[in-house]
C-alpha positions as CSV (number, residue, x, y, z in Angstrom):
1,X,0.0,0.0,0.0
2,X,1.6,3.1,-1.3
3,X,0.7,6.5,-0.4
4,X,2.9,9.6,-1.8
5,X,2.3,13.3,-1.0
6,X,3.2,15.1,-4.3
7,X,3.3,18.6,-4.3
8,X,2.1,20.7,-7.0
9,X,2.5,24.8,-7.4
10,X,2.0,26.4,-3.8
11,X,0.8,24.7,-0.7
12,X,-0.9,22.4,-2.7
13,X,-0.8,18.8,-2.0
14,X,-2.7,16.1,-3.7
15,X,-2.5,12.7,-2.1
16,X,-1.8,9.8,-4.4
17,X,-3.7,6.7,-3.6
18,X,-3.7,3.2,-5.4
19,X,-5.1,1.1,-3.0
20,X,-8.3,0.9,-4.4
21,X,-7.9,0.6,-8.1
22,X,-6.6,-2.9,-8.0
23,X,-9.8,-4.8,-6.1
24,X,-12.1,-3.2,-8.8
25,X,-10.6,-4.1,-11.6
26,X,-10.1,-8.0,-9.9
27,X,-13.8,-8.0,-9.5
28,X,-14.6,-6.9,-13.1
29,X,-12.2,-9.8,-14.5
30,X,-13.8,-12.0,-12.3
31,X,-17.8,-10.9,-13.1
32,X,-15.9,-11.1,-17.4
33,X,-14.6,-14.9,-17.1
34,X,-17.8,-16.1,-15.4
35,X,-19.6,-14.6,-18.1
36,X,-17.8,-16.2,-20.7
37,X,-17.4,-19.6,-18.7
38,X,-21.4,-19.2,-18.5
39,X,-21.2,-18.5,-22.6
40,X,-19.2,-21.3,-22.9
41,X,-21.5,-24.1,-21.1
42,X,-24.6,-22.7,-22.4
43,X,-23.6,-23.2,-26.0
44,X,-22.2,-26.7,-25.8
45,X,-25.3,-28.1,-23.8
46,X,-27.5,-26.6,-26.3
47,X,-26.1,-28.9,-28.7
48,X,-26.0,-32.3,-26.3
49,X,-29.5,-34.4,-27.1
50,X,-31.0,-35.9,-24.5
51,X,-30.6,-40.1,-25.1
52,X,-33.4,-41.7,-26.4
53,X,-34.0,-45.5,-26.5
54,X,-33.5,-47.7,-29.2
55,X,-37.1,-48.4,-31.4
56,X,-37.5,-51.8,-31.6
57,X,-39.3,-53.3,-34.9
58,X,-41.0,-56.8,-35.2
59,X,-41.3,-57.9,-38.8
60,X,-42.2,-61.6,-39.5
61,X,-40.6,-62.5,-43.2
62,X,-41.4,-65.4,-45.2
63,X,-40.7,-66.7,-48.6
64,X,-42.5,-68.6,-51.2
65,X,-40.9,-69.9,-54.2
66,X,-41.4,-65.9,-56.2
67,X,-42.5,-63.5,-53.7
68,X,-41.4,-62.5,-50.0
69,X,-44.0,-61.6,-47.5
70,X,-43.4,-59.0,-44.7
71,X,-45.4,-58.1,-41.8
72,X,-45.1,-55.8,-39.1
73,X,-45.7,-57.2,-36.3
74,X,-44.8,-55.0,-33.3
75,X,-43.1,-51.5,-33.0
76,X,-41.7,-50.7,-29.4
77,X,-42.3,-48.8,-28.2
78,X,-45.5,-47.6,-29.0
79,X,-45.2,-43.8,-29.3
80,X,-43.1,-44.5,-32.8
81,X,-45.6,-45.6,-34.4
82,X,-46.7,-45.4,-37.6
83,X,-43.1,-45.9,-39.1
84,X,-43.1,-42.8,-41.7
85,X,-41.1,-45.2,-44.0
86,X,-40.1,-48.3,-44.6
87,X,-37.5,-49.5,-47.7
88,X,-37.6,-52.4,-48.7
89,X,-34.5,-53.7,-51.2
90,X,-33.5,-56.9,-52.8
91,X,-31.0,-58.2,-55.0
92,X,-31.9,-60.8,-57.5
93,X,-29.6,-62.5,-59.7
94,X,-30.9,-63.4,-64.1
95,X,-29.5,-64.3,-66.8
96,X,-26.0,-63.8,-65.3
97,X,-26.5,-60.1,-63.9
98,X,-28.1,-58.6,-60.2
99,X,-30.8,-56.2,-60.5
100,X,-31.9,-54.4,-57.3
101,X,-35.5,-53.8,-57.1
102,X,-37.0,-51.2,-54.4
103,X,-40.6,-51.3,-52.5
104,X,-42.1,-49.4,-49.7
105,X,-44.3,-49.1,-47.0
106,X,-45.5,-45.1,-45.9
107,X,-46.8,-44.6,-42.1
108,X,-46.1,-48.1,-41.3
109,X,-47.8,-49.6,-38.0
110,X,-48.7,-53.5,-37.0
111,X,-49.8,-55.6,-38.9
112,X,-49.5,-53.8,-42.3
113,X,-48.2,-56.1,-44.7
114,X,-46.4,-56.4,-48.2
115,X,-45.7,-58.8,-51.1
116,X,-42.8,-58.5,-53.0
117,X,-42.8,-60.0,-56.2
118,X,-40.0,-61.1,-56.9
119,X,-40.6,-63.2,-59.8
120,X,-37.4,-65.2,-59.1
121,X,-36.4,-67.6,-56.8
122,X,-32.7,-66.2,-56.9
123,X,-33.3,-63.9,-54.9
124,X,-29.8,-62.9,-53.1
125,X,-29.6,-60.3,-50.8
126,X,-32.7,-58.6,-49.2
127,X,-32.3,-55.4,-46.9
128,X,-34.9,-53.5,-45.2
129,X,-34.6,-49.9,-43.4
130,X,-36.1,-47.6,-41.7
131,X,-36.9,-43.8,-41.6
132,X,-38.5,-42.7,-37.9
133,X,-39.9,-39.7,-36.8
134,X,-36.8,-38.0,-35.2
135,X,-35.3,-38.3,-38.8
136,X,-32.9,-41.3,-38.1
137,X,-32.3,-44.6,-40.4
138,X,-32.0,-48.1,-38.9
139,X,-31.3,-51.2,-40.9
140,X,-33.6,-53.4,-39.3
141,X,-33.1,-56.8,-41.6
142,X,-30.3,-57.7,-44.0
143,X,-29.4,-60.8,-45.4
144,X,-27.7,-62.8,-48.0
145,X,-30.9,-65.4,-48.8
């Protein structure tokens, strides 16, 4: 703590004090970085989602010798249904060459059904996804048949 007496002109003296100019400007850095530390936090959990679970999707598949059948048979849980979309994509092997065919279901819920007609037993790969609400894609069947 420094005090000086410094004269100036006649019998004047002006009394230089610094004691207090350190403490306010502590305070203001301290009120800044909180600020920014607050910034800082609210930013990044703005952009954490909270963890969802998992939807679950029954789908009972069967084959006869030219067509596959699917059904839906449960959706877990039930708040995600109807299943805005469901792809359905298979691989079928003529004449020496695969073609991939494509099929869908729109606002899918249990027990809707479809037939895919293939036309072919040679069928070699069938893969079905999903689109959900919240936007993702889940593959919920693949498989080399």
């Amino acid at each position: 703590m420094k005090i000086k007496n410094i004269k100036f002109g006649s019998n004047r003296n002006i009394l230089k004090d610094d004691r207090g100019v350190s403490p306010v400007i502590a305070v203001i850095l301290m009120v800044a970085i909180t600020v920014v530390m607050a910034a800082i936090v609210s930013s990044w959990s703005a952009g954490v989602k909270a963890p969802t679970s998992p939807t679950t999707v029954g789908l009972d598949i069967s084959r006869s010798t030219d067509n596959i059948t699917v059904v839906v048979t449960a959706i877990d849980p039930a708040s995600s249904s109807p299943i805005p979309f469901i792809n359905f994509s298979y691989n079928k092997y003529d004449n020496g060459y695969f073609y991939t065919n494509y099929s869908n279901i729109t606002n899918a819920d249990v027990g809707n059904s479809i037939e895919l007609k293939t036309n072919s037993s040679e069928i070699k790969q069938l893969v079905i996804t999903a689109r959900f609400k919240d936007g993702t894609k889940k593959v919920l069947y693949s498989r080399d048949v």
